[in-house]
Each structure stands twice: as structure tokens, then as C-alpha cells.
PLY file of the C-alpha trace (Angstrom):
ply
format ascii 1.0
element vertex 290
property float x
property float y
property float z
element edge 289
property int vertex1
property int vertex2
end_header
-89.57 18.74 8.60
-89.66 21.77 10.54
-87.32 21.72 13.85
-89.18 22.45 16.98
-85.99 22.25 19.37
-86.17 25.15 21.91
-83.20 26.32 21.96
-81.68 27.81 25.39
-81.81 31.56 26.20
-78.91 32.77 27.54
-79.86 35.33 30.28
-78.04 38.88 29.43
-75.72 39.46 32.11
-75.79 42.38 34.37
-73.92 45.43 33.42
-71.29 46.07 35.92
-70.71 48.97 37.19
-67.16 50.61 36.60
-64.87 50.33 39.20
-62.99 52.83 38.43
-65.55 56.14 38.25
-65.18 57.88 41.26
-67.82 57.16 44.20
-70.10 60.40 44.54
-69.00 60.56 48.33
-65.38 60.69 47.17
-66.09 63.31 44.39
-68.19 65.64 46.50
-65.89 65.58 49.32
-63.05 65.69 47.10
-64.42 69.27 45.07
-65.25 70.55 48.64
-61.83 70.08 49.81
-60.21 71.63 46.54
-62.15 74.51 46.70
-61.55 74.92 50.29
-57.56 74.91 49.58
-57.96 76.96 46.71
-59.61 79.44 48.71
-56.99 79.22 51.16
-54.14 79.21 48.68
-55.53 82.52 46.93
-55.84 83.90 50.65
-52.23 84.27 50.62
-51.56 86.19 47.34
-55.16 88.33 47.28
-58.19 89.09 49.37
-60.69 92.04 47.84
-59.71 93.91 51.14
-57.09 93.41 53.79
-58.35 91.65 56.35
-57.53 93.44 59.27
-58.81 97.08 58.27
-61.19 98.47 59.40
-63.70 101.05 58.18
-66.39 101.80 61.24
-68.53 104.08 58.72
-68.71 100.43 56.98
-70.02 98.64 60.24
-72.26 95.80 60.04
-73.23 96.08 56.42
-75.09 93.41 55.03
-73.95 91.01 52.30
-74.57 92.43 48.50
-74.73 95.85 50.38
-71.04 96.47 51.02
-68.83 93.60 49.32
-69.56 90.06 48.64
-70.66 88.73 52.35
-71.28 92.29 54.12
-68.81 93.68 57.12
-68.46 92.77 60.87
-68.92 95.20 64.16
-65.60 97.17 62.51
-66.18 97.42 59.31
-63.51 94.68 58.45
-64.41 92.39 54.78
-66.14 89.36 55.71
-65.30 87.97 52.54
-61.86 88.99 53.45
-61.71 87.82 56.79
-63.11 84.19 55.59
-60.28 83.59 52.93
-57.55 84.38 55.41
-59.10 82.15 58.08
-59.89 79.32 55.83
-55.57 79.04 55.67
-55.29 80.18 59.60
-58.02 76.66 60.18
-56.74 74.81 57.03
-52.87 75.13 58.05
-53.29 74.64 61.87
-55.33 71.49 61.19
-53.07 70.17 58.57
-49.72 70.47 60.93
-51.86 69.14 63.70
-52.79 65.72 62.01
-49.39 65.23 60.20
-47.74 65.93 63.70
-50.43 63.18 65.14
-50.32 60.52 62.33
-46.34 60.83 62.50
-45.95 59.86 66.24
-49.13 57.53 65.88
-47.87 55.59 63.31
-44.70 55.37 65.15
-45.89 54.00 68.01
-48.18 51.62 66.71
-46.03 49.80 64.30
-43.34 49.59 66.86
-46.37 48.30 69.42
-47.43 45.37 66.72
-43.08 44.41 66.08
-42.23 44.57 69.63
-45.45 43.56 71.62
-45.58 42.38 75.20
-45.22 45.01 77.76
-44.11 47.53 75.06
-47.50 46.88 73.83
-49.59 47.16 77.22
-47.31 50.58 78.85
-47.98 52.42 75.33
-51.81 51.18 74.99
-52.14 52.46 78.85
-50.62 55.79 78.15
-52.53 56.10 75.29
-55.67 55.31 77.40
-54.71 58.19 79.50
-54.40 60.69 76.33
-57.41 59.95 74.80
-59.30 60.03 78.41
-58.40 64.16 78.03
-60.17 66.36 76.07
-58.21 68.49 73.56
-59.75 71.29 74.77
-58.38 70.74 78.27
-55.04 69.87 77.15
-55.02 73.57 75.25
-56.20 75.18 78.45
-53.23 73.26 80.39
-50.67 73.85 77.67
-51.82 77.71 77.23
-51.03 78.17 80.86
-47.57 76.74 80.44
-46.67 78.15 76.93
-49.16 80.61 76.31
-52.08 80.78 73.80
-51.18 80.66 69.77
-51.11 78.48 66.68
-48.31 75.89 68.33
-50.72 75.19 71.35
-53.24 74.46 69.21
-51.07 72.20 66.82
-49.71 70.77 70.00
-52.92 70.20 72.00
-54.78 68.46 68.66
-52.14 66.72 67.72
-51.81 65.23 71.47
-55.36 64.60 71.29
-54.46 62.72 67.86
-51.99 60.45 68.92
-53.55 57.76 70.63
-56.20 57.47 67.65
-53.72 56.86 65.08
-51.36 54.31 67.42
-54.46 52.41 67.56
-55.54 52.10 63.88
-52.23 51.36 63.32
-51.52 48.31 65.77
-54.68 47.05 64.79
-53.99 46.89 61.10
-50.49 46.19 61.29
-51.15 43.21 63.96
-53.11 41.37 60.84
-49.82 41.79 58.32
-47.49 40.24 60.84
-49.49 37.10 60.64
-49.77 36.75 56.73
-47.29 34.06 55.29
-44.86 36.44 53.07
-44.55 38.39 56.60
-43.81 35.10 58.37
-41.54 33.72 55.39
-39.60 37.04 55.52
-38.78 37.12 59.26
-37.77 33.20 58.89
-35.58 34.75 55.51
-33.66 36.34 58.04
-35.52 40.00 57.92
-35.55 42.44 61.03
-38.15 43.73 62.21
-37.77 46.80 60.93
-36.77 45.66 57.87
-39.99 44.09 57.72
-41.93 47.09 59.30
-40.51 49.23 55.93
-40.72 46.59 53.50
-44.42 45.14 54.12
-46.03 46.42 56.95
-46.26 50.27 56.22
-47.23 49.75 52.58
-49.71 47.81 53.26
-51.33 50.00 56.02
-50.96 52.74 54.37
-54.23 53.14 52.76
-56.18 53.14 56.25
-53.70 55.54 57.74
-54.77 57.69 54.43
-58.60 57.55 55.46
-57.99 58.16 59.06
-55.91 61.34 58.11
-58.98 62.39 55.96
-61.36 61.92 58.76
-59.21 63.30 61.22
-58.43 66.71 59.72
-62.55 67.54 59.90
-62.43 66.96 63.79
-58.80 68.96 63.72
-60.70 71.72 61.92
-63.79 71.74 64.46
-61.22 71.23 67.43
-59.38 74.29 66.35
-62.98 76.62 65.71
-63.06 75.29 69.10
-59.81 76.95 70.59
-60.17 80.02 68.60
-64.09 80.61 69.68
-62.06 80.35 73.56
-59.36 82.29 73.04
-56.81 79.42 72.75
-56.03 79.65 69.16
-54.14 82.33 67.08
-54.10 85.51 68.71
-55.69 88.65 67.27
-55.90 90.37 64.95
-55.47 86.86 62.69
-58.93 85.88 61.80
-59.95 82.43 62.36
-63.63 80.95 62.04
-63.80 80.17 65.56
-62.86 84.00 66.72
-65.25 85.35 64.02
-68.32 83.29 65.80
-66.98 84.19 69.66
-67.24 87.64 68.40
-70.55 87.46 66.54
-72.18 86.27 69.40
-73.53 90.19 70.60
-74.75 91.01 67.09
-77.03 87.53 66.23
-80.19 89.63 66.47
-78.76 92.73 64.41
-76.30 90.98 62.12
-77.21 87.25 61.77
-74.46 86.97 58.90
-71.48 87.06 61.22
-72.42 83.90 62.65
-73.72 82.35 59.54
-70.98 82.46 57.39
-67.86 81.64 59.60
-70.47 78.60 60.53
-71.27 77.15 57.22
-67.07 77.37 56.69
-66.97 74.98 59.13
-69.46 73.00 58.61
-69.27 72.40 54.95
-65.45 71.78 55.66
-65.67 68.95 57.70
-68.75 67.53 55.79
-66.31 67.79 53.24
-63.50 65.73 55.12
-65.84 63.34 56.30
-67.15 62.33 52.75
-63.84 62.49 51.19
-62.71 59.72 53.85
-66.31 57.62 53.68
-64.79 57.45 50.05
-61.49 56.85 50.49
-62.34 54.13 52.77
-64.60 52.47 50.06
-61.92 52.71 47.85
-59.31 51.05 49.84
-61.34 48.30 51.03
-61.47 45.09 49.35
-64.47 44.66 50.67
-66.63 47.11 49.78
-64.91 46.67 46.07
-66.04 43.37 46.57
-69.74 44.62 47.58
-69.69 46.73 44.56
0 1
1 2
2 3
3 4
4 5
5 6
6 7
7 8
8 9
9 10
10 11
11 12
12 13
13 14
14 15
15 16
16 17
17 18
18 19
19 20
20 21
21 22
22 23
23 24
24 25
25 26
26 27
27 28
28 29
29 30
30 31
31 32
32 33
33 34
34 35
35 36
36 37
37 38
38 39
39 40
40 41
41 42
42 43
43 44
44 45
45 46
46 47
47 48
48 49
49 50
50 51
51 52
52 53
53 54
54 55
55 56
56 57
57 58
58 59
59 60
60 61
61 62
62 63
63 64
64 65
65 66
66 67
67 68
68 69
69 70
70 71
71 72
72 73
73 74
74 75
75 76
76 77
77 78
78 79
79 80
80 81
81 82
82 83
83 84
84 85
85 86
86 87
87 88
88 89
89 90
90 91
91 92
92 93
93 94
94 95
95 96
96 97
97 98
98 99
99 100
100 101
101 102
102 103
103 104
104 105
105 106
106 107
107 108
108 109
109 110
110 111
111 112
112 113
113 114
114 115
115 116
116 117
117 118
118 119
119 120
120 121
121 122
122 123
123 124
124 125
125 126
126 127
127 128
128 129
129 130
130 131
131 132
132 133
133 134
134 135
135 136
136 137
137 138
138 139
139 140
140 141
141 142
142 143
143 144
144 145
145 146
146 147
147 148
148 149
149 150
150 151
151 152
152 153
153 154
154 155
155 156
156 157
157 158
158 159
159 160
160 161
161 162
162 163
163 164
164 165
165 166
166 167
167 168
168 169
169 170
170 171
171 172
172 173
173 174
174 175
175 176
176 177
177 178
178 179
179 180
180 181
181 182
182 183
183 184
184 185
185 186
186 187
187 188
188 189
189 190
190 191
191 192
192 193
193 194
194 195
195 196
196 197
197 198
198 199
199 200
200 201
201 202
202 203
203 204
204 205
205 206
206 207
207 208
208 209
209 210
210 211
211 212
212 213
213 214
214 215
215 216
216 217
217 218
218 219
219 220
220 221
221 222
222 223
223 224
224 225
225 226
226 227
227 228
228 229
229 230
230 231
231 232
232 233
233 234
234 235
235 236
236 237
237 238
238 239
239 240
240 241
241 242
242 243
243 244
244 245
245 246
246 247
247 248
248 249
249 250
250 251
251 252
252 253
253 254
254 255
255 256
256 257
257 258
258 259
259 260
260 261
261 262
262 263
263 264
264 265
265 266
266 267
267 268
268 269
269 270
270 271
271 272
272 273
273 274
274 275
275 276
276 277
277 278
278 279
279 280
280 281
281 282
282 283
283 284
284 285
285 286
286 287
287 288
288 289
């Protein structure tokens, strides 16, 4: 007798997807930003000319015609001039956010241990900060030390300051309520025993991200200074000088503005994608979502 049971299908379960393959926002923003230090890196050992010389017979050739990226209004490399100032922008921005996330981070884990009107003075003063643009703050600080790479550093990593403090009470605020936190402190732990042991670990994947994200605007803040005259002084190129100065030769020699611009911009697209990714890769959640 022939057996007509129908016999369950079991429905193929969806493939899923590999956690650990890199996200394409964390791969493209992570090639952009090697390249970028590469570029920077090789700055310091070789450029095809020297930055700084200058051939006027040369003077606003166009790119292909003489070297890679043509010449400026004195006859100096572009290509040149662009390697050097990727480390001038790169190295600024870099001391800048360390010198920001440092004093940040310090603040705001000793704001979520201490709280109370520790918490309120430093979240007021912080208020204040971030209430004045970094481009002010260089102005005022220029006038007192005078313009150069440590009144930018200074002035961005001011303007940094109160961003990181407040990343950092907010996430360490939700690890000083978890039960090992609470079993700790009633084990007898100090606070900043505690603050070493569990808090900073365990924060220390958003403070990564907001680094990330916070050396694109450091990089745009410092074009910024250099296209006013606050940042390194000449004849040190820097992305933001190179577009101040292209300014009277748009119409005759587009490329001066051009390139210096797309540094910048693909630089902090760059940043910007590399933290989107980060963030993803630190958050439960969106591991969770994925």
C-alpha cells in the first residue's frame, strides 16, 4: 500500500550575513584615510619637487602640462604643495582631537563619579565653550599668542572639549548603574578604581567613533584658520592657504581651487564614513539589526 503521508517541508533558513566582513562605509572610509596618511607619511621623506620653490617661468601651468596637478601663481608643484599640506592638516587635526578627547574624557568621567554640583559647574562651563565658535576662539587666542600651528591645536581642541565631556558623561552615567558597577563599589572599590576598571573600557568604543568623526570637522576647522590667516604661517602649505590664495586666479586657473578642495572634502567624507562604520560596529544594536 502506497504511503500518502505529506511529509513536512522544512523552510531553508536565511543565509546570514557575516558579521565579521567589513561594512562598505567602514572599508571606504577606512582606504580613504590610509591613503590620506600614506600620502602624508611619504610627504615627509619625498615630494617630486620641494614645495616651497618657485619657478615663475613655470606659473600657472596646467595639470599634465607641467607635473602631475600643474603649478600655482609662482610656479611652486601643486602636487608638491598637496603632499606637504595633507601632513601640515593631517598632524594639526590629529594633536587637536587627542588634546580634546584627553581633557573631555577627563572631565566627563569625573562628572558621571562625582556628580552634583561638580556635574552642573562643568556642564555650564562647557555650555559656555561650545556657545563659541572655534573660529573666534583662534581670532582671540591669535591676538594673545600670535597666529601658528599651536593656536590652531589650541583653539580646535577648545572647541573639542565640551563635545567629548558630553559623550562621555552620557555613556559613562549608564555603566554606573549596571549591577557589576554597583556590586563593585559595595566590594569596597573607589571610584576611580572603578572609573579604570569598568567604566573607561566600556566607553571606549564610542569615544573611538567620536574621535573618528571629530578629526573631519578638526580638518575643515583648520582649512578654516589657514584660508584666514590663523593657521601655520607661510611659506608651509596648508589646504586652507592654497584656496585663500587661489581665490584671484578661479577664472584663469580653476585647478588651484579644485584640488586643495577635493583634499578636503574627500578627507572628511572619509572620516565621516570611517566613524558611520565604526559606530555600526560598536553598537550592539545595529549588530543586532544586522
Amino acid at each position: 500500500m502506497t504511503d500518502t503521508t505529506v511529509k513536512p517541508v522544512l523552510a531553508a533558513k536565511p543565509a546570514r550575513p557575516n558579521r565579521l566582513l567589513p561594512r562598505p562605509t567602514l572599508l571606504i572610509g577606512g582606504t580613504i584615510i590610509v591613503l590620506l596618511v600614506a600620502v602624508a607619511l611619504l610627504s615627509l621623506i619625498w615630494t617630486p619637487l620641494p614645495p616651497t620653490k618657485m619657478q615663475i617661468i613655470y606659473k600657472l601651468k596646467p595639470p599634465l602640462v607641467h607635473g602631475l596637478l600643474g603649478t600655482d601663481q609662482l610656479g611652486r608643484d601643486l602636487t608638491s604643495m598637496l603632499m606637504v599640506g595633507a601632513w601640515n592638516s593631517l598632524s594639526t587635526a590629529v594633536a587637536a582631537v587627542a588634546l580634546g578627547a584627553f581633557v573631555g574624557t577627563l572631565l566627563g568621567v569625573t562628572v558621571a563619579a562625582r556628580r552634583g554640583w561638580v556635574e552642573a559647574l562643568t556642564m555650564r562651563i562647557n555650555d559656555v565653550i561650545f556657545a563659541i565658535p572655534p573660529i573666534l576662539s583662534a581670532m582671540l587666542l591669535g591676538a594673545l599668542l600670535g597666529t601658528g600651528r599651536f593656536t590652531a591645536i589650541v583653539a580646535i581642541a577648545t572647541f573639542m572639549v565640551p563635545v567629548f565631556a558630553r559623550v562621555t558623561v552620557s555613556a559613562a552615567l549608564q555603566i554606573w548603574s549596571r549591577d557589576y558597577v554597583l556590586a563593585a563599589r559595595a566590594a569596597g572599590k573607589g571610584q576611580v578604581l572603578i572609573t579604570l576598571d569598568h567604566i573607561l573600557p566600556n566607553i571606549a568604543g564610542q569615544i573611538i567613533v567620536q574621535v573618528t568623526i571629530q578629526l573631519g570637522l578638526a580638518i575643515l576647522t583648520e582649512a578654516g584658520l589657514s584660508f584666514l590667516g590663523l593657521g601655520m604661517p607661510p611659506p608651509a602649505p596648508t589646504w586652507g592657504r592654497m584656496l585663500a590664495d587661489a581665490q584671484t586666479y578661479l577664472a584663469a586657473a580653476p585647478w588651484l581651487a579644485i584640488m586643495p578642495g577635493l583634499a578636503i572634502a574627500l578627507t572628511v567624507l572619509g572620516f565621516n564614513m570611517l566613524g558611520d562604520g565604526l559606530r555600526d560596529l560598536f553598537d550592539p544594536r545595529e549588530r543586532g539589526r544586522s
